[in-house]
N, C-alpha and C positions, 0 to 999 in steps of 0.2 A: 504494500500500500504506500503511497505518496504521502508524503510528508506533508503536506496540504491538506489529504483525506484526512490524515491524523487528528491533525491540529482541528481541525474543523469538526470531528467527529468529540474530541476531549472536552471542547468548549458548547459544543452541544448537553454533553454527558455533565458537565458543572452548571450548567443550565437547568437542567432539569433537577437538578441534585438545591440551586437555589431556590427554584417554585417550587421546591417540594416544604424545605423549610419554614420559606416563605407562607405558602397554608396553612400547615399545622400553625404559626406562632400569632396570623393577621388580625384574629379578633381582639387579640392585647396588648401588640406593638403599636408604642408611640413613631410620629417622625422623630425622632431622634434614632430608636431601634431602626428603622427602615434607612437610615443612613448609615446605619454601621452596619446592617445588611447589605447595602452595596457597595459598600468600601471592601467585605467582606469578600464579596464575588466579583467586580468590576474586573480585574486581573483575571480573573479564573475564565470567566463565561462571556463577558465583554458588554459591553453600553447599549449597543441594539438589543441584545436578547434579553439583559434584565429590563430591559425598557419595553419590549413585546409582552414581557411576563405581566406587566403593571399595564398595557392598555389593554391585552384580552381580559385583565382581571375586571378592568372598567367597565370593560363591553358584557361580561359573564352579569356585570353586577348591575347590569341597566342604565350603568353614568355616561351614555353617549354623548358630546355633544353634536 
């Protein structure tokens, strides 16, 4: 496998490893928590994908604008 496929498959895989956390913890995480959640992953998973995680999460929860 390509080292592209890699990396892109790893940061996937910490992706989903953050909205997994992210679930479990949402109902009693402050923004302060949600910022040390992404500081947490931002390296790991990268800025589009915790950011995809937080607007499906909008879209799931009916906050469309």
């Amino acid at each position: 496998m390509p080292a592209d496929e890699q990396t892109m498959r790893e940061l996937d895989e910490a992706a989903a490893q953050a909205k997994d956390e992210l679930l479990r913890n949402l109902e009693r995480w402050d923004a302060m928590d949600m910022a040390v959640w992404w500081k947490k992953w931002y390296l790991l998973a990268g800025h589009k994908r915790l950011g995809r995680i937080l607007v499906d999460l909008a879209r799931q929860r009916g906050k469309q604008s």
